[in-house]
C-alpha positions in Angstrom: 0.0 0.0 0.0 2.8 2.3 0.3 2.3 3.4 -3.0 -1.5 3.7 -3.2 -1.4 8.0 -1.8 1.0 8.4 -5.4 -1.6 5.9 -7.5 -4.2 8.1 -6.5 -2.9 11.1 -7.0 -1.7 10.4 -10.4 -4.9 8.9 -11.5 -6.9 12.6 -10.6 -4.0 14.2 -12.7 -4.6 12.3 -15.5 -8.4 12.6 -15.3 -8.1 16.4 -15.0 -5.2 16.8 -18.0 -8.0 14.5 -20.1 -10.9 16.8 -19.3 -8.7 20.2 -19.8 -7.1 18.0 -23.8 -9.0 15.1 -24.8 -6.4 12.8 -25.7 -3.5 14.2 -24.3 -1.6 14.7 -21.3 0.1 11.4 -21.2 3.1 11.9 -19.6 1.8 14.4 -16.6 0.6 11.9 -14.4 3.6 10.1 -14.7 5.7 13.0 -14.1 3.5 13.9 -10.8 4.3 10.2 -9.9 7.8 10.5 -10.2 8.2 13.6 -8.3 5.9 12.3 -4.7 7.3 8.4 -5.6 10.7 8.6 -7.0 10.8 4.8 -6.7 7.6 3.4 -8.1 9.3 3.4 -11.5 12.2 1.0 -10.3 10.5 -0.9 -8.2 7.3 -1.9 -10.7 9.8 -2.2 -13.5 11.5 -4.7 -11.3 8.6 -6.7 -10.5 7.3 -8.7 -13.7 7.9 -12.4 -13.1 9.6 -13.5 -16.2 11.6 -10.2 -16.5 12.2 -6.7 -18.4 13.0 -6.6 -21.9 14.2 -3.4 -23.5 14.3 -2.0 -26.7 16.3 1.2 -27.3 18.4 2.8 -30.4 18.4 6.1 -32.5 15.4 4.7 -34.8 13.1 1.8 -35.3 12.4 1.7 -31.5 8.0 2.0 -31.7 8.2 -0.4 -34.5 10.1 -2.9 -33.2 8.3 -2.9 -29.5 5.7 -3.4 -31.7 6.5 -6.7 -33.6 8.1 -7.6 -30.5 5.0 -7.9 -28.2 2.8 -9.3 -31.0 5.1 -12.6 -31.3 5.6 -13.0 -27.9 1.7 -12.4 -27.2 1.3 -14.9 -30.1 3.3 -17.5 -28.1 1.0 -17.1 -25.3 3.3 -14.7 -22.8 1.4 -12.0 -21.3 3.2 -9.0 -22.0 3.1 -5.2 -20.5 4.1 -2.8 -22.7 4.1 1.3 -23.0 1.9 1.1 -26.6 1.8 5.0 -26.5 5.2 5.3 -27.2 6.3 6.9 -24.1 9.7 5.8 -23.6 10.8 9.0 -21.3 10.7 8.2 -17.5 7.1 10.7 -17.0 5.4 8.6 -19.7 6.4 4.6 -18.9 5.3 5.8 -15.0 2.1 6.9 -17.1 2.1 3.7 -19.4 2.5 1.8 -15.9 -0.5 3.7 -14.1 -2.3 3.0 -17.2 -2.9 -0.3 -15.4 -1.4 -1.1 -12.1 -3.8 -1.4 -8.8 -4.2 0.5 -6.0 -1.1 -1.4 -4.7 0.3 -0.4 -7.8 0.9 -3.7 -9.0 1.0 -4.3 -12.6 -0.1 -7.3 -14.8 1.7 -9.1 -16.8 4.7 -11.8 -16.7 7.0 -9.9 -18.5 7.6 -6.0 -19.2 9.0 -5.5 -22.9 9.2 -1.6 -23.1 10.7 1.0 -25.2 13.1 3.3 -23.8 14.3 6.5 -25.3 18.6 6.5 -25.4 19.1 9.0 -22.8 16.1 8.4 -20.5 16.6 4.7 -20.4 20.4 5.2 -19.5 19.3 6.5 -16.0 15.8 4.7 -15.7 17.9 1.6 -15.8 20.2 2.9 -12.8 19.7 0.2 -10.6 16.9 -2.2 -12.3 17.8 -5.2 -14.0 16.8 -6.7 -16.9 17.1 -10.1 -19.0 17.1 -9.4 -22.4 18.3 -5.7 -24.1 17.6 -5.1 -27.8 19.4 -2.3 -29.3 18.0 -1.2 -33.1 21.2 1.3 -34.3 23.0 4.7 -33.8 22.4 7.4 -36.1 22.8 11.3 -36.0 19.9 11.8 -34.3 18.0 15.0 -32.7 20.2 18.6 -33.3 19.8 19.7 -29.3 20.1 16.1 -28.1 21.4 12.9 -29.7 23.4 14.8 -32.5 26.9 13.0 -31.0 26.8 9.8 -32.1 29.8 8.7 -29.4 27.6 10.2 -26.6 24.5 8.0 -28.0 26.5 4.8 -28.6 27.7 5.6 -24.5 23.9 5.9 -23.4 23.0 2.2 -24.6 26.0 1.2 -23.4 25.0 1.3 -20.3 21.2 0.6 -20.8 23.5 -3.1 -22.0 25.5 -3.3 -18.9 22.0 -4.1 -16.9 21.0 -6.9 -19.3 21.2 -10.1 -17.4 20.7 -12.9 -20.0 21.4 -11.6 -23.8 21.7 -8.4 -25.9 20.6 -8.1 -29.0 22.7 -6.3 -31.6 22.2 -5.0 -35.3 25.5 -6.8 -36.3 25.5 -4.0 -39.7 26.1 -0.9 -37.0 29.7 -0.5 -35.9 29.2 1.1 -32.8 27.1 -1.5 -32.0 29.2 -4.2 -32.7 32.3 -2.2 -30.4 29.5 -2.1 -27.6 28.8 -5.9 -28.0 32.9 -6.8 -27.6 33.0 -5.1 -24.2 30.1 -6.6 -22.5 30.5 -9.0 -20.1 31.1 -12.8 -21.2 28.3 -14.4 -19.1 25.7 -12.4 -21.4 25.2 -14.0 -24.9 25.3 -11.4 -27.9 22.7 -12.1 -30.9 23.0 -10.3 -33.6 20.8 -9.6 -37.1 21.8 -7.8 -40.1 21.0 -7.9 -43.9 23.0 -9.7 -46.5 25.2 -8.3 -49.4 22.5 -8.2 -51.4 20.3 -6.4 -49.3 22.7 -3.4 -48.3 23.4 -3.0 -52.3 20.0 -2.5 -53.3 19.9 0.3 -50.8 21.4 3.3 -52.9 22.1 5.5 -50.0 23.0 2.6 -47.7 21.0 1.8 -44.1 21.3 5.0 -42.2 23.8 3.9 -39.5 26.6 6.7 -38.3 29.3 4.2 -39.2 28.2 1.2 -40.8 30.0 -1.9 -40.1 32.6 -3.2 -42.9 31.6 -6.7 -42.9 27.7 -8.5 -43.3 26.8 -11.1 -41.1 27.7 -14.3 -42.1 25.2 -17.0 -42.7 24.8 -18.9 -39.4 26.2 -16.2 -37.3 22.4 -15.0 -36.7 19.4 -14.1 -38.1 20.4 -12.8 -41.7 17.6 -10.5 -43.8 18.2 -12.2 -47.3 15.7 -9.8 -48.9 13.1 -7.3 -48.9 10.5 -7.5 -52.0 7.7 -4.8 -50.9 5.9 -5.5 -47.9 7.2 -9.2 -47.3 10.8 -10.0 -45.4 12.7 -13.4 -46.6 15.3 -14.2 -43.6 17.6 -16.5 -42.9 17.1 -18.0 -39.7 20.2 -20.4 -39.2 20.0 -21.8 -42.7 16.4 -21.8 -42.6 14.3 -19.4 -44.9 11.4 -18.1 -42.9 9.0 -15.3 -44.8 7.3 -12.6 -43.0 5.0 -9.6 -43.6 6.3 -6.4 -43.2 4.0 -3.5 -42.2 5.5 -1.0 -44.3 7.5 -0.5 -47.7 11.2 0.0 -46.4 14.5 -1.7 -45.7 13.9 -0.1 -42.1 11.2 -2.0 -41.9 12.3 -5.5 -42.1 15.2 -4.6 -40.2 12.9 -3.7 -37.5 11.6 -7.2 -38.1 14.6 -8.6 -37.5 15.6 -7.1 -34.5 11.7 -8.3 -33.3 12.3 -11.8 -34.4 16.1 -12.0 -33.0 14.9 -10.7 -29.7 11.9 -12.5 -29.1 14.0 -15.9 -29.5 16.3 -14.8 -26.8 13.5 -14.2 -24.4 11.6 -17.4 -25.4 14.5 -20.0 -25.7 13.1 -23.5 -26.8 9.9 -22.1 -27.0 10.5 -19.9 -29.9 8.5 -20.7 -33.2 9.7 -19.7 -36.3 6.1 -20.3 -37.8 4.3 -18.9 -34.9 6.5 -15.4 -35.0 6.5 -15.0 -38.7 2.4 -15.2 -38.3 2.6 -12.6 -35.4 4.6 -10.0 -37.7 2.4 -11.0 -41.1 -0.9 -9.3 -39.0 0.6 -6.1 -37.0 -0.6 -3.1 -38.6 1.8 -0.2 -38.7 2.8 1.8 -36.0 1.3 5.3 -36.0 3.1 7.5 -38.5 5.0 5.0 -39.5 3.6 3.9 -42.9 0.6 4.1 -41.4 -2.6 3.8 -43.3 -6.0 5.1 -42.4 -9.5 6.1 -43.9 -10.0 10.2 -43.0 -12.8 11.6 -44.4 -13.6 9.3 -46.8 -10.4 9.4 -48.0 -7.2 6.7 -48.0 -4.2 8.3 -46.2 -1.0 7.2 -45.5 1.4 9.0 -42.8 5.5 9.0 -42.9 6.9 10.3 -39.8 10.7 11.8 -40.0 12.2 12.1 -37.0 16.6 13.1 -37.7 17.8 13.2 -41.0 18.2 9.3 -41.8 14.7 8.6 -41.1 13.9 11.3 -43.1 16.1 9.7 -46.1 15.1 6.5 -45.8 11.2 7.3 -45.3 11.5 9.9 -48.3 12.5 7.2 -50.0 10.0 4.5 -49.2 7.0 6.5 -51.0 5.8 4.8 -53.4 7.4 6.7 -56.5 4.6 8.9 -59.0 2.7 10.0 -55.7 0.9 12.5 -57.0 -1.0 14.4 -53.4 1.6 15.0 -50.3 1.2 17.3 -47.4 4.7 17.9 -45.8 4.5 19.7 -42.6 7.8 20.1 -40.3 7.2 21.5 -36.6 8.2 23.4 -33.6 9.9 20.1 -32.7 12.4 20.8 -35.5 14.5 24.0 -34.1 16.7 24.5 -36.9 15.9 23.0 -40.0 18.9 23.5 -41.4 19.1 19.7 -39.6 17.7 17.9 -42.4 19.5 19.8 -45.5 21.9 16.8 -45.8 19.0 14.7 -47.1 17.9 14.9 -50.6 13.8 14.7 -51.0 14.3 14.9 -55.1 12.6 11.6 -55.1 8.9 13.6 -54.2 8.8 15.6 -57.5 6.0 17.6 -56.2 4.3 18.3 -53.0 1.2 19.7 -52.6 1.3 21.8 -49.5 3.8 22.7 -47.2 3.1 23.5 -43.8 3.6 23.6 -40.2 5.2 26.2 -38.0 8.7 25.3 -40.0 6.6 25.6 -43.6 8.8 28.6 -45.1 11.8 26.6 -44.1 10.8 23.8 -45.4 9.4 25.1 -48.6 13.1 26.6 -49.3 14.6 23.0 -48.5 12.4 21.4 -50.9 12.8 24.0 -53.3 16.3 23.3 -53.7 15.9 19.7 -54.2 13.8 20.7 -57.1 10.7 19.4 -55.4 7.5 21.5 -57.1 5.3 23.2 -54.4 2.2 23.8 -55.3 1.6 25.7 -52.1 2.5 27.2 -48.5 0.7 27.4 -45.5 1.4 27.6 -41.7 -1.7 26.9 -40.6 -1.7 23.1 -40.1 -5.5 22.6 -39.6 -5.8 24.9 -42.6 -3.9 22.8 -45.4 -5.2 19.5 -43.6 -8.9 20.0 -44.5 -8.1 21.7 -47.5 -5.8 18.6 -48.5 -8.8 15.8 -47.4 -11.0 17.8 -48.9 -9.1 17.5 -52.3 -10.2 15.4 -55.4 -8.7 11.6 -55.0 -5.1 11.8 -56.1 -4.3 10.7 -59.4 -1.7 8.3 -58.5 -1.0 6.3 -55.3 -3.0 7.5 -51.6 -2.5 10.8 -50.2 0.4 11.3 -48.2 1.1 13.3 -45.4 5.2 13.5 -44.2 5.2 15.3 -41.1 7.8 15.9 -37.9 6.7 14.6 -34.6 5.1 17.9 -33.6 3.1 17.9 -36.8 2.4 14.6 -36.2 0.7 15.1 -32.7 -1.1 18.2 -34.2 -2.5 16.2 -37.3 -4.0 13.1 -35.1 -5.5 16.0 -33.0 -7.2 18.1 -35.5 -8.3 14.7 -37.1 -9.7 13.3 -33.9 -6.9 10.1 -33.9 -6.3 10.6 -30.1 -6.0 6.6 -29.3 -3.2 4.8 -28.3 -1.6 2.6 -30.8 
């Protein structure tokens, strides 16, 4: 009962930050939590019977929590998870209230949560867990993650509390370095894509420093190819085929890094049929090749979050899209950030928009992207882009920053939870 004062209190903070924003206010309740029980994160996150899994990187994190939970669910383990994507300590306290009792016990046998790089380095001061998955390092946010050595540090140490395995994306280098210095009673797996797979990507997989060598076959789980929405891997010599829930050599990494992972937490009862089923039916994760019906109308959302992810999403849409919104944020404080990246590929665009549109537009502009418009106002362009003809070739598509993201399930009343 010693925590059932802070359960309470949390609880009427999130009922009054839901009356005041329908919706929103995720993370205060958990931030109210952490301030009157500084311990209630630690402690629940060390209570699930079979264990904490965490999955942590520069990109590919929501996804692969994702696929994650939906194989392990489909091998019968009952799995706690934050599905909101809050993976900064306010917001896994809110993910946690979401569902403990007034003891502030939560159900579950095992926690699998995402955890954002520098977050998770100190939420996992002092908790254990059995099985760490780490995605990749990339230049990352401008005022945050930009130093790639500072990054690669932060999951560094999010590794040292694994118990049993970590999982590694054997095609990152500083990955790989983090793997060699961790301790030799915790088993490395590792994924990666073949030969094959990294030549067909024309501007390679993202990664700050890409390691020199591909994972040799039998070494670990080995992404043999992508063919549009289905994965082909190579699981130890045998060839298992998977949906994907998005176009994208992201994506089936992402797969990968699910699959690899879930075996280490499952052991002899992992099913290379049974989690090839579970990532065949997940939908996409919310802005991530996400595909909805708004208004009467098919749309499909592409979230860039540094400048990689905005490559290799660019990239992904599907080429001749004729109707795209793109609308950068407040979340992007110099958009200078993404100027590295070359959006050629979108040919034209729509509307730009978002507190960043004029920005934006210039960016574009110089990638000799046609715009056929600028506005600021987000809800503005948004009903004026739904309430457009159907497009002429492929869905609409709207690529937007995390803030714009946030604003456009708002305005479009897409306030649940993944």
């Amino acid at each position: 009962m010693r925590y059932a004062p802070a359960i309470l209190v949390g609880r009427l903070t999130r009922f009054a930050a839901r009356l005041r924003k329908p919706g929103g206010g995720s993370a205060v309740p958990g931030l109210v939590v952490n301030r009157i029980a500084p311990n209630y994160l630690k402690r629940t996150l060390s209570g699930f019977p079979q264990g904490l899994v965490v999955v942590s990187g520069s990109a590919g994190k929501s996804t692969t929590t994702k696929m994650l939970v939906a194989i392990l669910r489909e091998h019968g383990v009952d799995v706690f998870t934050n599905p909101s994507t809050a993976n900064i300590s306010q917001g896994l306290t809110s993910a946690l209230l979401e569902q403990a009792d007034w003891r502030g016990r939560v159900p579950g046998d095992v926690a699998v949560l995402e955890m954002d790089e520098g977050h998770g380095a100190l939420v996992m001061q002092g908790v254990d867990a059995r099985v760490v998955a780490l995605t990749n390092v990339m230049v990352d946010q401008i005022d945050r993650f930009h130093d790639s050595e500072m990054v690669a540090g932060m999951l560094g140490r999010i590794a040292a509390r694994a118990g049993e395995a970590v999982i590694v994306n054997a095609d990152d280098a500083y990955l790989e370095r983090l793997a060699a210095k961790l301790r030799s009673d915790v088993a490395v797996h590792r994924f990666g894509v073949s030969q094959a797979v990294l030549d067909s990507a024309p501007r390679g997989l993202g990664y700050t420093e890409t390691a020199g060598r591909r994972l040799a076959a039998g070494g670990g789980l080995v992404i043999d190819a992508v063919e549009g929405r289905e994965v082909v891997l190579d699981d130890r010599g045998s060839e298992v085929r998977a949906g994907i829930p998005a176009r994208g050599i992201h994506y089936a990494v992402d797969a990968a890094c699910a699959y690899e992972t879930a075996r280490a937490v499952l052991g002899e009862r992992f099913s290379r049929e049974t989690a090839a089923m579970a990532l065949s039916a997940i939908p996409a994760v919310f802005g991530r090749g996400e595909r909805v019906t708004v208004r009467g109308q098919e749309v499909e959302f592409v979230l860039v979050q540094n400048p990689a992810s905005y490559q290799l999403n660019v990239d992904s849409i599907e080429p001749g899209t004729s109707d795209i919104l793109f609308a950068i944020g407040s979340d992007v404080r110099d958009p200078s950030y993404f100027w590295p990246a070359d959006a050629a590929s979108l040919g034209r665009v729509k509307i730009v928009s978002g507190s960043k549109s004029a920005e934006a537009a210039l960016m574009l502009a110089y990638d000799g992207v046609e715009i056929d418009r600028v506005e600021p106002e987000l809800g503005v362009a948004l009903d004026d882009f739904l309430a457009a003809p159907a497009p002429e070739r492929g869905v609409k598509t709207i690529v937007f920053s995390a803030d714009s993201m946030r604003r456009t399930r708002a305005h479009l009343g897409l306030t649940g939870t993944e």
